[in-house]
C-alpha positions in Angstrom: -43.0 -18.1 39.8 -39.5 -17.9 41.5 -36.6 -17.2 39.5 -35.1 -20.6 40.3 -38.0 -22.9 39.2 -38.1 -21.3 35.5 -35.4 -24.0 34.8 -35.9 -27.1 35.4 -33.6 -30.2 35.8 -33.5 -34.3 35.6 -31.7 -36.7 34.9 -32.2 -40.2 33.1 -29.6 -42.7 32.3 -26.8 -40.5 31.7 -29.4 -37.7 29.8 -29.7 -34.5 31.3 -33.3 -32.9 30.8 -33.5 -29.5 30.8 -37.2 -27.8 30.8 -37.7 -24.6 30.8 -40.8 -23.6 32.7 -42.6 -20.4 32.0 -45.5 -22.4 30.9 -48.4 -19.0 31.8 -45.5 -17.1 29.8 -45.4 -19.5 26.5 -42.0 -20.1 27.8 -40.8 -16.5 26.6 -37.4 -16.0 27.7 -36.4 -13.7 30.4 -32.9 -13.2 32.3 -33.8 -15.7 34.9 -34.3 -18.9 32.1 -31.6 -17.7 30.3 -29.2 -18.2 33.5 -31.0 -21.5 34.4 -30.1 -22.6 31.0 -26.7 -21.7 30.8 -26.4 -22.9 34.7 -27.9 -26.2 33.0 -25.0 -26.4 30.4 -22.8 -25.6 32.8 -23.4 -28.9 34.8 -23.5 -30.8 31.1 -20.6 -30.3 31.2 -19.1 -30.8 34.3 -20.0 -34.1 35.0 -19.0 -37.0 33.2 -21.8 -39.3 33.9 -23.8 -37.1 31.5 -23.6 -38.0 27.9 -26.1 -35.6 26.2 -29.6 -33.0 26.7 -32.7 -33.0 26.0 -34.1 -29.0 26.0 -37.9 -29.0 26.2 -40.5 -26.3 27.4 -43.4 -27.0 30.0 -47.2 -26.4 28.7 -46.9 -27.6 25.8 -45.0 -25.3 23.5 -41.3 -25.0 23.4 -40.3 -20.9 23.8 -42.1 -18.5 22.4 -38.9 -16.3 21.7 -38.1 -13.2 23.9 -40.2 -12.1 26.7 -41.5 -8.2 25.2 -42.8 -7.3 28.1 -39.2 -7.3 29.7 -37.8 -5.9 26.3 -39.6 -3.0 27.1 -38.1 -2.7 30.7 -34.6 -3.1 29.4 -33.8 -7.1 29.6 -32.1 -8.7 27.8 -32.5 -12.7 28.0 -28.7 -13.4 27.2 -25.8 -14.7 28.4 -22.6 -12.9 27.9 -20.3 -15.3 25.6 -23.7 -17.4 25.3 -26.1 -15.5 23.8 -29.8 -15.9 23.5 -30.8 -18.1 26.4 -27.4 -18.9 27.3 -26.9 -21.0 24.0 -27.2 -19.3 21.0 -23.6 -18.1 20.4 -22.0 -21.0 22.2 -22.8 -24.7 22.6 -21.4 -27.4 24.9 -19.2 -29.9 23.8 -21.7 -32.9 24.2 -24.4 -32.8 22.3 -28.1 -31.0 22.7 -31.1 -32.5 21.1 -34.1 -30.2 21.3 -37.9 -31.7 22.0 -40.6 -29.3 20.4 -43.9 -28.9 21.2 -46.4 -26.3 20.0 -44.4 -22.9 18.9 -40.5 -22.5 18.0 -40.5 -18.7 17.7 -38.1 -15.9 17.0 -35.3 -16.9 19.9 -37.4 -20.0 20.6 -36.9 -20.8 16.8 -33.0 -19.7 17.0 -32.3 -21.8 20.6 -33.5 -25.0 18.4 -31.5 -24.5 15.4 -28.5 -24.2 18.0 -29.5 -27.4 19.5 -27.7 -30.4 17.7 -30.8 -32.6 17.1 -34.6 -31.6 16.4 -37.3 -33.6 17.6 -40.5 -31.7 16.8 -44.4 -33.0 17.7 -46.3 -33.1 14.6 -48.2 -29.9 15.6 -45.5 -27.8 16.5 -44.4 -24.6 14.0 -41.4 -22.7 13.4 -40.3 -19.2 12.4 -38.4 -16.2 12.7 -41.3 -13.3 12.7 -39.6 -10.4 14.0 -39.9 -8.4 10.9 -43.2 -8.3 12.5 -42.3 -6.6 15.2 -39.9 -4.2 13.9 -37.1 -5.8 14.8 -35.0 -9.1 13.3 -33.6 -12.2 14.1 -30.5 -11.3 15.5 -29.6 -14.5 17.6 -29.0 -16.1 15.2 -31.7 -16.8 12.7 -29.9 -14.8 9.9 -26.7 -16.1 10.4 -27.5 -19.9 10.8 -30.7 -20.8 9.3 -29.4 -20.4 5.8 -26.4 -23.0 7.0 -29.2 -25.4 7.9 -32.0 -25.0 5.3 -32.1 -23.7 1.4 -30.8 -19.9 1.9 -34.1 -18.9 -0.2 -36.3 -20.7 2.1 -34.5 -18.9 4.8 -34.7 -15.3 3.0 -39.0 -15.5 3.2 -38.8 -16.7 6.5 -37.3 -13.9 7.9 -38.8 -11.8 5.4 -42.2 -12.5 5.7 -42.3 -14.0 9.3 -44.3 -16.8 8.2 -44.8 -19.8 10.0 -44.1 -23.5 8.5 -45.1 -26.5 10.4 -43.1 -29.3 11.6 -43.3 -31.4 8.3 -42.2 -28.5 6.3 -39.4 -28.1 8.4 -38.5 -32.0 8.2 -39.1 -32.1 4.9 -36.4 -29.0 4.3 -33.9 -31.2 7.0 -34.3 -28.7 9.4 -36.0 -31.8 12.1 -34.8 -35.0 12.6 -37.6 -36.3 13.8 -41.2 -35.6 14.1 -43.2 -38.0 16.5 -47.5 -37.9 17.3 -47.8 -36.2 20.6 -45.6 -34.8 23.0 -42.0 -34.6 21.4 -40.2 -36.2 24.5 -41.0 -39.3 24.2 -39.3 -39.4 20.7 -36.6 -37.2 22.2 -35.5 -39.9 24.8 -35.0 -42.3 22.3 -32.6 -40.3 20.3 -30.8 -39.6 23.4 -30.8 -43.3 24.0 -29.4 -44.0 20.8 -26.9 -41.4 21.5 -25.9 -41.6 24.9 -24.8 -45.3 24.1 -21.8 -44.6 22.4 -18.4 -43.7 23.1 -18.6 -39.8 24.9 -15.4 -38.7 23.4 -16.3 -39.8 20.3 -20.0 -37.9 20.8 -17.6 -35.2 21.6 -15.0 -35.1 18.9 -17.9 -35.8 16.3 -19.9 -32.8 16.8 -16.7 -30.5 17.2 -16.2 -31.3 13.6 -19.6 -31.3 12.3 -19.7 -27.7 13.9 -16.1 -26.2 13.2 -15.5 -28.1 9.4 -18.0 -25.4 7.9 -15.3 -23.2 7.1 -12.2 -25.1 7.1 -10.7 -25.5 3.3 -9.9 -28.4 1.5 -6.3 -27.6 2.0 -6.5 -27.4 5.8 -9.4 -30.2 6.3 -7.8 -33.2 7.1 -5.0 -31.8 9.3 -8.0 -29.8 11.6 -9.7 -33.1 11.3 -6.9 -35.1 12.6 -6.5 -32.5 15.8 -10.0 -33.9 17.3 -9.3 -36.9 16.3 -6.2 -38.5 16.9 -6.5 -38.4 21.2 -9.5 -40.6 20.6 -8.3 -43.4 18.7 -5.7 -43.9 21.4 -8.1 -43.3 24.1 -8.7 -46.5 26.4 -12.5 -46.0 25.5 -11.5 -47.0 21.6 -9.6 -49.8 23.2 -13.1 -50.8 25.0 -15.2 -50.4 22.1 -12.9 -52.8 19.7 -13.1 -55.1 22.9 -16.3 -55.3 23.7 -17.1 -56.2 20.1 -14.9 -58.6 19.6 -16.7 -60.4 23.4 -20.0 -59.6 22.1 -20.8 -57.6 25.0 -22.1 -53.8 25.4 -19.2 -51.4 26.1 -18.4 -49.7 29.5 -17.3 -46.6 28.5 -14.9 -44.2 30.7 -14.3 -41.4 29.3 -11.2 -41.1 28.8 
């Protein structure tokens, strides 16, 4: 497969799908995907008709985690500044909802815990087994798992490398949602219910569900007040009270 068809691209009212299409490969990440995602972010964020993504894999399994077989000849399937397939150390500023069928492993596992959503077929697994492998979870696995589940829980994952299945890993809050068969279609529907609101509030919103972790209670409320004071004055708040108050859907700017 070419290097440019290992990412692929749609779009659908205002939701930019992102697949990543390795499907012979389990979706294992090489250099080429991780580019194609970034690239994909990239364009996220540069147009403003684009509210949120949707990160899937082709085949029927999300990623499978690192490609080995280029390990061994050297690769590295990171971004520089972006980390594991161009998202693990960095995320957009609108939001990223991942759609997971079959495996999330190792890297797989760490791009959807850096997505902002989780919607996981009620097959699918999860886990973090490169302690099987020699190696560890070092894209982020150690550092954000135990942020997102019960640090215990997190501790035998990526001490045993065991799997758990998608209910376990609703059931610990890790998934949003888990849907019967493929995870897209329940994935669109979140992205509905997302994209339909005001984009610099989408914006602003995740900013401080993502930066508050380590702000104190001295400092909250000021950093709070940073992200959001320009939208309350934006003309998009002004459009949202109106189109309330007329009973009619909102047509949102941007700005």
């Amino acid at each position: 497969m070419s290097e440019e068809n290992q990412v692929l691209t749609t779009v659908e009212d205002g939701v930019l799908i992102v697949t990543m299409n390795r499907p012979e490969a389990k979706n294992a990440m090489n250099k080429a995907q991780a580019e194609g995602i970034s690239a994909a972010m990239d364009r996220l964020e540069a147009d403003p008709d684009l509210r949120c993504a949707i990160l899937t894999g082709a085949g029927g399994t999300f990623c499978s985690g690192m490609d080995l077989k280029g390990f061994l000849r050297g690769e590295r399937p990171s971004i520089e500044g972006r980390g594991f397939g161009g998202l693990t150390e960095w995320t957009p500023t609108k939001p990223v909802i991942a759609a997971v069928d079959g495996y999330a492993l190792a890297g797989g596992m760490e791009l959807a815990l850096s997505c902002d959503l989780i919607v996981a077929s009620s097959t699918s697994k999860f886990g973090i087994p490169e302690a099987k492998r020699g190696l560890a979870a070092a894209a982020g696995g150690l550092i954000k798992l135990p942020r997102q589940i019960p640090p215990r829980i997190a501790m035998e994952l990526a001490l045993t490398g065991d799997f758990i299945t998608a209910q376990r890993a609703y059931d610990l809050g890790f998934v949003n949602r888990i849907v019967e068969g493929p995870a897209m279609a329940g994935a669109k529907e979140l992205a509905k219910a997302v994209a339909a609101n005001g984009p610099l509030a989408l914006i602003a919103s995740k900013a401080i569900i993502r930066d508050s972790h380590s702000w104190s209670d001295e400092e909250m409320w000021a950093k709070q007040a940073a992200y959001i004071a320009p939208v309350f004055v934006s003309e998009d708040a002004r459009e949202g009270s109106l189109a309330f108050a007329e009973k009619r859907k909102p047509n949102w700017q941007g700005k």
